[in-house]
C-alpha positions, 0 to 999 in steps of 0.5 A: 500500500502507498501512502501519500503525505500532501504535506510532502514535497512531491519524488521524496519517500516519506520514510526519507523525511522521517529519517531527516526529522529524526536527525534535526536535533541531533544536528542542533545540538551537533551545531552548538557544540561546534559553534562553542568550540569555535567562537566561544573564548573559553573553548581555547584558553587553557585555564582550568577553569576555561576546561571545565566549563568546555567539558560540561558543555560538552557533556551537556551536548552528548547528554541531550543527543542521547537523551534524544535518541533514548526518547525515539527508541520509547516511542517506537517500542511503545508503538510496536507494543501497541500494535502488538497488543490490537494484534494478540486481542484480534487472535486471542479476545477476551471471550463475552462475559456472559453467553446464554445464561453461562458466565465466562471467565479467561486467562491465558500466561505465556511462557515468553516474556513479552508476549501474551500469547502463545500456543494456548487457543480458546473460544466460546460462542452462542450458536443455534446448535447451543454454546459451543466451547474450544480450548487446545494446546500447540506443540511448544509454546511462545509467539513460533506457536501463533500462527497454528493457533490462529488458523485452528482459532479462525477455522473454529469461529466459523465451523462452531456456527455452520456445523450442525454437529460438533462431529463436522466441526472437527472435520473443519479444524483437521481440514484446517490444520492439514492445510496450513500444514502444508502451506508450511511445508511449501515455504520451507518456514521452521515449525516452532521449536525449529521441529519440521512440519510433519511433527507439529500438532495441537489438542484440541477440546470441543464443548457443546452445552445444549439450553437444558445443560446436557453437554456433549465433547470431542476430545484431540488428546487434551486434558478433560476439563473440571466440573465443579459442584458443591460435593468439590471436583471431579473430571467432566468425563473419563474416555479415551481421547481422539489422537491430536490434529496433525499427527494422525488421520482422525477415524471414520466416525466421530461420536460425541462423548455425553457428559450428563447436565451441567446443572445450574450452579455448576462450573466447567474449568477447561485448561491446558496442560501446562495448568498441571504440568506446572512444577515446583523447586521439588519437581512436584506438579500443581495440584489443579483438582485439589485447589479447585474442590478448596475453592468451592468447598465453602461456597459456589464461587464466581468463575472470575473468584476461582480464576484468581484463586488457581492463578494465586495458587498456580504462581506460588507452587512454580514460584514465578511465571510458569515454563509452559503456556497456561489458559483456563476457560471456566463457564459457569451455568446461571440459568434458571433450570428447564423443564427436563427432557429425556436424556436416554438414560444418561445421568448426570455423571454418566459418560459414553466411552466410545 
């Protein structure tokens, strides 16, 4: 794109101009030290006195030069945080606070400092099949991990609203991911972590929580969330996982896992690995299930409560930030109960191995 300054004079880039204004106060400050050593008495007597005087202007000049060039470099890496920032909400935005009758709440650490993104993805939105809910892990971690989360990221806000099952959702984001694991291939550019492109992978969950609570999952190799009640927590459901996107063809039939209800009052807590795998100066991992059934063991806690006492607890076992990248997605259901339909069966802790 050209960019056109009216206030230009016309054949001169404007990256030209910035440059030349850039050297403006350098070169004042260039001119005064140059027009004191010529015109200035003191610049040529010998005298002690005459000295110092001649030294302190010059300091004063090489002070002002590089407290010119310090405030220019601020600028510039405030403006590139800035954009760096618009950029990480587009890909990774803060998720509604309220979506159909569930409170959310969302965190997500980056192993690299500077970046607030990372391998970790999550999203939640209200569809006409229900809410539907992602959360996944990239292999690795830090912004070399970015672009497979955003293309898995962008095929889910689209799929999540045009699939009928959550079945097809996962063929879309296996779609996606085998395509741009291709366009990486093509490039020649490095996987993160400099690992080819052949062993690059992400865990995905999907969650699908229909209006009367009945909650349904596919499940990529990811940690199976938390569902939090007032008897403490427990995993939302115990069946052996689906291989990781990228590593392996997904099988013929996709059958959703069924989860039971989640009743009002109940909490889904989906994280990352990186929310368990987090050690201590012993090489103990963070108990994630003990300080969720402490937190809610008083009391029903806001999702907002609960993300800030596994936050306090998480960054005192690893003491400091964590090595991995760390999300949490907690949904926590505020609707007033429907009439009950039939379930087939299935109570509410029952789950479908299949």
């Amino acid at each position: 794109m050209i960019r056109f300054n009216p206030g230009a004079p016309r054949g001169v880039p404007p990256r030209f101009l910035s440059r030349l204004r850039s050297l403006a106060v350098p070169t004042a400050w260039g001119a005064v030290a140059v027009a004191y050593r010529l015109t200035c008495p003191l610049a040529r007597d010998d005298a002690l006195g005459a000295r110092l005087v001649s030294s302190a202007v010059l300091c004063a000049v090489g002070t002002g030069i590089v407290l010119h060039f310090r405030r220019r470099m601020l600028r510039e890496v405030r403006h590139a945080r800035r954009i760096a920032e618009a950029a990480q909400s587009v890909l990774l935005r803060p998720p509604p606070p309220r979506v159909e009758g569930l409170v959310v709440a969302a965190v997500h650490l980056s192993a690299d400092r500077g970046a607030r993104i990372g391998g970790d993805l999550y999203e939640v939105t209200a569809t006409e099949h229900g809410v539907r809910a992602v959360i996944g892990d990239v292999r690795g971690h830090g912004l070399g991990a970015v672009r497979t989360g955003a293309a898995v990221l962008g095929s889910f806000r689209e799929a999540a609203h045009d699939e009928k099952t959550l079945a097809g959702v996962l063929r879309r984001l296996e779609r996606a991911m085998d395509r741009h694991l291709r366009e990486w291939t093509h490039t020649g550019h490095p996987a993160p972590d400099g690992a080819p492109a052949a062993e690059e992978f992400v865990t995905v969950l999907l969650l699908e929580i229909h209006p009367d609570g009945e909650v349904h999952a596919l499940n990529c190799g990811h940690p199976w969330p938390y569902r939090l009640t007032g008897a403490g927590a427990e995993p939302l459901a115990h069946a052996d996982p689906l291989p990781p996107l990228g590593l392996f063809p997904l099988p013929g039939e996709l059958p959703a896992t069924a989860c039971g209800r989640l009743l009002p009052g109940d909490t889904l807590v989906l994280h990352t690995d990186g929310a368990e795998e987090a050690r201590d100066t012993d090489g103990r991992f963070f108990p994630l299930g003990d300080v969720l059934a402490e937190a809610v063991r008083d009391r029903p806690q806001t999702p907002q409560a609960v993300l800030r006492t596994v936050l306090t607890a998480l960054l005192d076992h690893s003491v400091g930030p964590p090595k991995d990248d760390v999300a949490l997605l907690i949904l926590r259901n505020e609707r007033c109960s429907p009439p009950t339909r039939q379930t087939h069966g299935v109570s509410r802790s029952a789950t479908a191995d299949r």
